[in-house]
Structure formats: structure tokens, C-alpha cells
C-alpha positions as CSV (number, residue, x, y, z in Angstrom):
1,X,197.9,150.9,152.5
2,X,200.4,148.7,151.3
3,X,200.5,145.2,151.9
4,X,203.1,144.8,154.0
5,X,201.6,147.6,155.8
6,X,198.6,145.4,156.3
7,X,200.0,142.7,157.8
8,X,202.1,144.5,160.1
9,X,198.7,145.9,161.6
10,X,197.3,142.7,161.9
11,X,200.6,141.4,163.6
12,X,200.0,144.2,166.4
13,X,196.1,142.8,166.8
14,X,197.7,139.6,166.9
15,X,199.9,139.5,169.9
16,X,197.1,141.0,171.9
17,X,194.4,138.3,170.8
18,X,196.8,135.6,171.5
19,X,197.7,136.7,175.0
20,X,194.3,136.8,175.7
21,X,193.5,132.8,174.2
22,X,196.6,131.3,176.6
23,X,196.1,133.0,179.6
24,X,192.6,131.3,179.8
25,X,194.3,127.7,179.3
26,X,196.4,128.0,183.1
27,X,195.6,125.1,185.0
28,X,193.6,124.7,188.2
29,X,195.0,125.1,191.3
30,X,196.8,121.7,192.1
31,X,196.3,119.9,195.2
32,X,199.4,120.1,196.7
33,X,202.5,121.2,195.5
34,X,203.4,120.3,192.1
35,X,205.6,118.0,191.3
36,X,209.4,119.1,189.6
37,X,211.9,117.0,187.5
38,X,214.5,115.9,189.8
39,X,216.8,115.9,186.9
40,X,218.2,118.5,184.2
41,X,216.3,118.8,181.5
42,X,216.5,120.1,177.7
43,X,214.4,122.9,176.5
44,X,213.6,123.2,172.9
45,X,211.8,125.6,171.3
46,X,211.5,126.5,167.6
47,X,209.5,129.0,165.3
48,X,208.9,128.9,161.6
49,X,207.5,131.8,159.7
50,X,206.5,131.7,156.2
51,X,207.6,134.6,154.2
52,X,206.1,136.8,151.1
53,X,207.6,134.9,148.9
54,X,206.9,131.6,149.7
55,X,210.2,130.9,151.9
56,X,210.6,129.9,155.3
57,X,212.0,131.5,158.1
58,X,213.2,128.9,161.4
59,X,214.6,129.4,164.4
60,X,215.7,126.9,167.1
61,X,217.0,127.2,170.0
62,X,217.9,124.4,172.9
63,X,218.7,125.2,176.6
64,X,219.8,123.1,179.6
65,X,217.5,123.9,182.5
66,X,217.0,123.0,186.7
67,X,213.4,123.0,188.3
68,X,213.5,123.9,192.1
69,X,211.0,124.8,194.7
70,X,211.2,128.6,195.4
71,X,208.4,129.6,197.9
72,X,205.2,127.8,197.1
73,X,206.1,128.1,193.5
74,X,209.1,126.7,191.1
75,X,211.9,128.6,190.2
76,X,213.7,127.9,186.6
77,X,217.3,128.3,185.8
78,X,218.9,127.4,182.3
79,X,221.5,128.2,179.8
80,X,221.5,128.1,176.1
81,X,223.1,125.0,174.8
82,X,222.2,125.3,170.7
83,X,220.8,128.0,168.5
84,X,220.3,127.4,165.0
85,X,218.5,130.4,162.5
86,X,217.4,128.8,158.6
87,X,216.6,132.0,156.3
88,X,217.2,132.6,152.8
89,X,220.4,133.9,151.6
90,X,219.8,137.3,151.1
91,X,219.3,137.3,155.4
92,X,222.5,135.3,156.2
93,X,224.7,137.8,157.8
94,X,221.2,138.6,159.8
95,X,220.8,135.1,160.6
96,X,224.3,135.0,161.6
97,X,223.7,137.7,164.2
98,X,220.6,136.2,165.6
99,X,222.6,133.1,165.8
100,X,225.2,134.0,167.9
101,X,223.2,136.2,170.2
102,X,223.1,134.8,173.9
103,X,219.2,134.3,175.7
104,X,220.5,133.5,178.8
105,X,219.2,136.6,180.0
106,X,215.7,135.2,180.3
107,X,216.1,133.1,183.6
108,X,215.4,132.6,186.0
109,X,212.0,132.3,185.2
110,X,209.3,131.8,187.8
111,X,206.2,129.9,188.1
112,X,203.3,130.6,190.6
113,X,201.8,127.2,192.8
114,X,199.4,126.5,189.8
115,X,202.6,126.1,187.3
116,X,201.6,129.8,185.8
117,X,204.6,132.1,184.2
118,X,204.5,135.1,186.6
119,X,208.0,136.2,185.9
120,X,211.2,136.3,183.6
121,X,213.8,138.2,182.3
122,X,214.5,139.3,178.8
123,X,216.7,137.3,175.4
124,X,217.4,140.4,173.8
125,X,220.3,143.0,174.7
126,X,220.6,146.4,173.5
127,X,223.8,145.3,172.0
128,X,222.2,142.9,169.7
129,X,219.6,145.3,168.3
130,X,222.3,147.6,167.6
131,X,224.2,144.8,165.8
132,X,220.9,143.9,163.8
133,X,220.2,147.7,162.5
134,X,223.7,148.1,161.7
135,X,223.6,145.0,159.4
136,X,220.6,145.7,158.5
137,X,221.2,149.3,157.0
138,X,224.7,147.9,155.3
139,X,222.5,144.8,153.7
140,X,220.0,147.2,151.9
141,X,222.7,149.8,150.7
142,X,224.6,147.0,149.4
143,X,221.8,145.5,147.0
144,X,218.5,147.5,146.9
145,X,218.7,149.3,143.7
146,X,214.6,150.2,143.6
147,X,212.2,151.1,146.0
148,X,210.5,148.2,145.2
149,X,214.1,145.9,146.4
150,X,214.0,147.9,149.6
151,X,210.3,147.3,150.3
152,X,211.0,144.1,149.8
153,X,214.1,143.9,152.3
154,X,212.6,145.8,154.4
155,X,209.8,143.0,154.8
156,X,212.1,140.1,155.1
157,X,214.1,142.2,158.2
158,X,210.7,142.8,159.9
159,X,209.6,139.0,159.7
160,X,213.4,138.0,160.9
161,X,212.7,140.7,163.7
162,X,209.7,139.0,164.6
163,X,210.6,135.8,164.9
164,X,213.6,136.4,166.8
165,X,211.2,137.9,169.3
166,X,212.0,137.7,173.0
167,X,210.7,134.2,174.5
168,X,209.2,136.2,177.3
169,X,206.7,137.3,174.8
170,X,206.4,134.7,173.0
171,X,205.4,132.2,176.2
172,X,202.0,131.0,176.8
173,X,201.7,131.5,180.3
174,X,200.8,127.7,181.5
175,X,203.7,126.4,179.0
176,X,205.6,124.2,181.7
177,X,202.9,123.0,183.4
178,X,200.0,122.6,180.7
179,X,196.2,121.9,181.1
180,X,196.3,120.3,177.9
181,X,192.8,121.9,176.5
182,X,193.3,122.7,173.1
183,X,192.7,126.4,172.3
184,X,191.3,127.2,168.9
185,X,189.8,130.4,167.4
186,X,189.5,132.4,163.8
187,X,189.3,136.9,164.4
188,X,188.9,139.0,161.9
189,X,190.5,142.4,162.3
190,X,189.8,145.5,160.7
191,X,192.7,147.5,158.8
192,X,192.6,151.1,158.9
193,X,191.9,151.5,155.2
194,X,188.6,150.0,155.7
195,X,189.9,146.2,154.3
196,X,189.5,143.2,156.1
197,X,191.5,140.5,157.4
198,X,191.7,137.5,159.9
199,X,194.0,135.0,161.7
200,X,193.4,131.4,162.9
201,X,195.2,130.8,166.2
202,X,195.6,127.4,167.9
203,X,197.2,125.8,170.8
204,X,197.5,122.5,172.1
205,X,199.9,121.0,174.9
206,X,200.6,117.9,176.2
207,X,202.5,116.5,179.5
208,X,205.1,114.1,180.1
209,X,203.9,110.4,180.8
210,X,202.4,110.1,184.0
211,X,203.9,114.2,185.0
212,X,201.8,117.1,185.2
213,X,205.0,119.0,183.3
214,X,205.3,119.9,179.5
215,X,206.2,117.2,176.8
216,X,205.3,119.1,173.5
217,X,203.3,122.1,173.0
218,X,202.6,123.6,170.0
219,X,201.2,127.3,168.5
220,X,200.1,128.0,164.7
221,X,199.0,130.9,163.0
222,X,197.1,131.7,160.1
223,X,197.0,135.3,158.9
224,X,194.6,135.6,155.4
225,X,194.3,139.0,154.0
226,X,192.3,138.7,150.4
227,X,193.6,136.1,149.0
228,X,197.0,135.8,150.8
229,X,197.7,133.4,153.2
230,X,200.5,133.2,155.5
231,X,201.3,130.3,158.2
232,X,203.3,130.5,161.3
233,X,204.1,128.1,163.9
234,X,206.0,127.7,167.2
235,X,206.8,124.3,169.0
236,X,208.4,123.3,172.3
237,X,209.4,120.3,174.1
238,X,210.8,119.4,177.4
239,X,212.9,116.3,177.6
240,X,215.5,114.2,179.8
């Protein structure tokens, strides 16, 4: 099993494990409605990904957004407002694409009486995948010479793939309204070629000033196979 190989299986472990560590940080129920900004806010969230060799991968993106009372829970609309992709130059027409793409597709999203995700829509069209593989398959004719080069390529697509990921996905589900317990834990995971691995996760939220909403949250990830070491992080903030 390759290395690259490895770490992809350890990815797929990964985004079950984490789903599990943020579901169990959703607030109690509050006592009464909670409260909403009576304002627009700004939405920020960005991810950095460190990448085989060393380089990092970053993505932000900002988004304009309206709290409102929908039912006995709160209903958020939004529209992107800034999107900004830092990658290494061999990925820049990639970066380009996942620049330009539109998330607006992802509201509204709703929250349940305790502040809980329950629903949103999706960041990702079928015409932007199609835009990706095609620039992706022209990229690697151009300039990978060896199967090593395209291995390689190949690795840096899958990381850019990942951390363009959907923000449905991505969301703890308490992020706007956060209990602010920090969540920590190391797994280990078994590979199928009988190697081991493990990754560190960690979350950790806190609330506007005197609000039960989100100031700042933050996500990290450490994935170790042998002796490698990779770190990943997402961070969000809600502002005025």
C-alpha cells in the first residue's frame, strides 16, 4: 500500500470519528427561545491543509448572513461575499476554479430550538466537479512525465478536493450556537495492510460577549502514519 494510499484510508476513518466527537458537544436545551442577532452578520470560515511536501493548502471563504425565527427554531440565509484559495503553483488554474465557484447553494440552513444544524443545502454543483476533472486531466498531461510526477499530482488534486469539501460536511453540528466544551481525542486506525496509524482531533468554540451565538470556533487535525505527520485545521468566526 502506498502512502498516499494510506492516508486516504485514514481520511475515510476520519470523517466518521469526527462526526461522532461534535455531535456530542450540542448544547442543552435552552430555556426559552434562543436569542438571534438582530443584525447581518459576516461568516468566515477558512481551512488549511498541509501537504506531502511540506506546503500549505488555504481556503477562505466570507459570507453575509440573516438569523430569523422559523418555527421554534432559526432559519439562516446568506450569500458569499469573498473566497480566496492559497496553493502552490503547480494547483493554480485548480485554485482558480475553486475560487470562482459559488456556495450559495448551501442556505438556507436550519437550526433546531437547541441551536443544532438539522438541515442545509449543498456548495458544490455538478458543474464545478466537471470543471475540476477537466483541469485536472489537462494539468497532469501537460507536466507529468513519470509515474512518480503523476502520483504526486494526483495527491496534491485529492488534498485540494478535500479541502474544497462541501461546508455541509464539514459543519459541526452545534457551530452557531456552541456549548463551548472543548472536544479532544487521539484514534488510532488500522490500515488494511496491517500498518498502523492515528489522528488527533480537537475542537473548541467560543460565543459572542454576553450571546449564546458563535464568536470563533476552531477544528485541528493531526494524522501520523510512521513517522509522518500531517496537520490540518479549520476556523470560523461570526462577526458584526
Amino acid at each position: 500500500m502506498t502512502e498516499f494510499t494510506r492516508r486516504a484510508a485514514i481520511g475515510s476513518a476520519l470523517g466518521a470519528l469526527v462526526a461522532g466527537a461534535t455531535t456530542s458537544s450540542i448544547p442543552a436545551m435552552a430555556a426559552g427561545r434562543l436569542t438571534i442577532p438582530a443584525n447581518s452578520m459576516r461568516l468566515m470560515r477558512r481551512i488549511e491543509r498541509e501537504l506531502r511536501d511540506g506546503k500549505i493548502l488555504a481556503v477562505t471563504r466570507q459570507w453575509q448572513v440573516n438569523f430569523s425565527a422559523q418555527g421554534r427554531g432559526i432559519a439562516i440565509n446568506g450569500q458569499q461575499i469573498f473566497a480566496k484559495v492559497d496553493a502552490p503553483e503547480q494547483l493554480a488554474q485548480l485554485a482558480a476554479i475553486e475560487e470562482a465557484r459559488s456556495t450559495n447553494g448551501m442556505f438556507p440552513i436550519l437550526l433546531g430550538e437547541a441551536g443544532e444544524i438539522l438541515a442545509a443545502g449543498t456548495s458544490t454543483s455538478q458543474e464545478d466537479v466537471d470543471a475540476a476533472i477537466k483541469e485536472a486531466e489537462s494539468m497532469i498531461k501537460r507536466h507529468s512525465s513519470s509515474a512518480t510526477q503523476r502520483a504526486q499530482r494526483m495527491a496534491y488534486l485529492a488534498q485540494l478536493q478535500q479541502t474544497g469539501g462541501t461546508l455541509l460536511e464539514q459543519m459541526p453540528r452545534d457551530l452557531f450556537y456552541p456549548s463551548e466544551e472543548t472536544v479532544h481525542s487521539i484514534k488510532p486506525v488500522n490500515l488494511p495492510d496491517g500498518s498502523h496509524g492515528e489522528f488527533e482531533f480537537s475542537f473548541s468554540a467560543r460565543c459572542a460577549p454576553g450571546e449564546r451565538w458563535l464568536a470563533h470556533a476552531k477544528r485541528q487535525i493531526i494524522t501520523r502514519i510512521g513517522d509522518d505527520e500531517r496537520h490540518s485545521s479549520e476556523t470560523w468566526a461570526l462577526n458584526a
